[in-house]
C-alpha positions as CSV (number, residue, x, y, z in Angstrom):
1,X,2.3,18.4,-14.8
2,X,0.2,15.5,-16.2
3,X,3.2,13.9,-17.8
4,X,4.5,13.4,-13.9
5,X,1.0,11.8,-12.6
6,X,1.2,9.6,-15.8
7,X,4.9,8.9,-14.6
8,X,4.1,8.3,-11.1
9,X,0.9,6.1,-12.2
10,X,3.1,4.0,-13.5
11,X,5.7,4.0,-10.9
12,X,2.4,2.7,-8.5
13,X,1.7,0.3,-10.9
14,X,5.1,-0.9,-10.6
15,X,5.1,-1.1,-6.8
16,X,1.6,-3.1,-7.0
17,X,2.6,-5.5,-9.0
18,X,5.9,-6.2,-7.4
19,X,4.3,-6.7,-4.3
20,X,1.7,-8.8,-5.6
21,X,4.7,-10.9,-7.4
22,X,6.6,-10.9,-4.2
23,X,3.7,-12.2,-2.2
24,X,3.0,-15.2,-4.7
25,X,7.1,-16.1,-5.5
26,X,7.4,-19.6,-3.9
27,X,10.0,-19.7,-0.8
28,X,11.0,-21.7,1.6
29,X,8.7,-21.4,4.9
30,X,9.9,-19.7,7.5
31,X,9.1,-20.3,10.8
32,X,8.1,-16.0,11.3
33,X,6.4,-15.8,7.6
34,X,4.5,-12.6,7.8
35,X,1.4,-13.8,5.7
36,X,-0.3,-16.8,5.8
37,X,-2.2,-18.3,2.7
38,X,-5.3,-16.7,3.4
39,X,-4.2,-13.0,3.9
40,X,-2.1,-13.7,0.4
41,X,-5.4,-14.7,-1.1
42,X,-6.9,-11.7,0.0
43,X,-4.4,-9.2,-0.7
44,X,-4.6,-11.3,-4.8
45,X,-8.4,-10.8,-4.7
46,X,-8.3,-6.7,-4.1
47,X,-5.5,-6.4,-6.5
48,X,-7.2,-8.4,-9.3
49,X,-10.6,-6.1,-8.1
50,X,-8.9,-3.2,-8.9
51,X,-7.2,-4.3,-12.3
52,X,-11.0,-5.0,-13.4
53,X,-12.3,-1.8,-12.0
54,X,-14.3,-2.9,-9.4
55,X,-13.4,-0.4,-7.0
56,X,-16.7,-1.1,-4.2
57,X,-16.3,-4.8,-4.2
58,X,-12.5,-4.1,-3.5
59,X,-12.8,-1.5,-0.8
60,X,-15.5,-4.0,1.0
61,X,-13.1,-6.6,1.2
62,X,-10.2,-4.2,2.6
63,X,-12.9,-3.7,5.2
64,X,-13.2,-6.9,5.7
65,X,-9.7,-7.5,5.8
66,X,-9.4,-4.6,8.1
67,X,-12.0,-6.2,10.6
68,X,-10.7,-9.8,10.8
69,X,-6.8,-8.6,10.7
70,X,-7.1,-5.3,12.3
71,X,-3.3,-4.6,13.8
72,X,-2.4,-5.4,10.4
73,X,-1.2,-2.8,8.2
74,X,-1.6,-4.5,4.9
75,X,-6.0,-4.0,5.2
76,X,-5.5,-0.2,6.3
77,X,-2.6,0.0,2.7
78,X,-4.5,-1.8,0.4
79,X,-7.6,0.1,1.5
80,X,-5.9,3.3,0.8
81,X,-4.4,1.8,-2.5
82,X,-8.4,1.5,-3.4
83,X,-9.4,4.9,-2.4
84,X,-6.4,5.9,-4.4
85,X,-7.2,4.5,-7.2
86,X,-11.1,5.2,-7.2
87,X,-9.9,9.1,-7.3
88,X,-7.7,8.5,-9.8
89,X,-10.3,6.8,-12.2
90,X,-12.8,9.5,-11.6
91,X,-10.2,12.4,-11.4
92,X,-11.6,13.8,-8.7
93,X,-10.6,13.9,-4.8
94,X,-13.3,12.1,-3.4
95,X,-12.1,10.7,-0.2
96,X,-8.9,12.5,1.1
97,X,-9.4,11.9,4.6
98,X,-10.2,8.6,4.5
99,X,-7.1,8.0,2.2
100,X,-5.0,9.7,4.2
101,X,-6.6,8.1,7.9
102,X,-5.8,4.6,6.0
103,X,-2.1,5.7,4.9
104,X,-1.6,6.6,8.7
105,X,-2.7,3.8,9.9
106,X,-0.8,1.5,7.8
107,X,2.3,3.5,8.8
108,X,1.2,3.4,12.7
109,X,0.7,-0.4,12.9
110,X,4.1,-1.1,10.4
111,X,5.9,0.9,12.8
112,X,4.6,-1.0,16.2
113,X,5.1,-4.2,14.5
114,X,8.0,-3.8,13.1
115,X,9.7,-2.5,16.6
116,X,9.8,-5.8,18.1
117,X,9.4,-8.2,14.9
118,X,12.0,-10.9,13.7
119,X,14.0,-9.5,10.3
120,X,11.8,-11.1,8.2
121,X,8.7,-9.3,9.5
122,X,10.7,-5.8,9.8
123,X,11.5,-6.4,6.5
124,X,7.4,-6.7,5.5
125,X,7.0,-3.5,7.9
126,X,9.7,-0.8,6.1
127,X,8.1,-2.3,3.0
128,X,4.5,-1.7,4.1
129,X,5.7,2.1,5.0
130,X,7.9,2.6,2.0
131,X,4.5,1.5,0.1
132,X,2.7,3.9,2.3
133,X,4.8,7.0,1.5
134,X,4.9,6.4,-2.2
135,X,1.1,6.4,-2.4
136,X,1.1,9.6,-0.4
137,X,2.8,10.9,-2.7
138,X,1.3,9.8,-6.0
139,X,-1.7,11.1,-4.5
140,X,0.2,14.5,-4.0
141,X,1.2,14.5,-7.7
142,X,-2.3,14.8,-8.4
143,X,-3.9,16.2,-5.5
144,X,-1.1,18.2,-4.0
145,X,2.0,20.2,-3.7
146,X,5.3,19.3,-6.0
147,X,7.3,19.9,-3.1
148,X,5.4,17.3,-0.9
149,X,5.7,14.9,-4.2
150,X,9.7,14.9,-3.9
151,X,9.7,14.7,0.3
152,X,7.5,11.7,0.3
153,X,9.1,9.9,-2.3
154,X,12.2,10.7,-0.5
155,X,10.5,9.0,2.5
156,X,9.7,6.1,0.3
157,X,13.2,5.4,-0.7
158,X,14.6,5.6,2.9
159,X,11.8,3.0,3.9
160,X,12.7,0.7,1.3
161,X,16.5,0.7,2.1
162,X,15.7,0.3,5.8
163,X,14.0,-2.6,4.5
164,X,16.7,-4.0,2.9
């Protein structure tokens, strides 16, 4: 079984990163661009945070993220992302409701946003919930069932297609 958390630790890795590289990829400006400099910035900063361990400095910015953006989803995801990641280090389930109040969340405001957005933005939102399913599940690979592992990552994939 550890072999498949190693696996899926990897596969979150992955996802991380991507995002983080498709946040920073220079493209054209679009007149509906999701996020602005600032929230880019901030999403970098918790990211590098993490990469260095600093797990409380990086959860107080997702707070702070969460209070100055709050019908964003990407504060309530990278705040789960922290959590996530804090348990993970310490091997131990620490803050499962919070984790999984910030994974709902991030789903919730995705999906309100993303009912009425322009295709750029909808695009952001299925990404957003694809991102938010995957983590439920890597946190299920440790925490959980293996039968909850396979239907969330099933729920992952679907997102990311919609998104595409």
């Amino acid at each position: 079984m550890w072999w498949a958390v190693q696996e899926i630790m990897k596969c979150a890795f992955l996802v991380l990163t991507a995002t983080a590289v498709s946040i920073t990829t220079p493209t054209p400006i679009l007149a509906d661009d999701y996020l602005d400099r600032a929230r880019i910035q901030q999403l970098l900063s918790v990211q590098q945070l993490l990469y260095n361990d600093k797990f409380y400095e990086a959860d107080s910015l997702t707070k702070t993220m969460i209070a100055q953006y709050p019908d964003n989803p990407a504060g309530y995801l990278f705040g789960a992302v922290t959590l996530i990641t804090m348990m993970f280090d310490r091997e131990d389930n620490l803050y499962p409701e919070e984790f999984n109040r910030l994974i709902d969340s991030a789903r919730s405001k995705a999906s309100i946003i993303g009912d009425t957005a322009s295709n750029c933005t909808r695009a952001w939102m299925c990404l957003f919930q694809g991102h938010a399913e995957a983590y439920r599940s890597l946190w299920e690979s440790r925490f959980g069932t293996r039968v909850t592992v396979i239907k969330k990552g099933r729920r992952a994939k679907k997102e990311y297609e919609r998104g595409l």
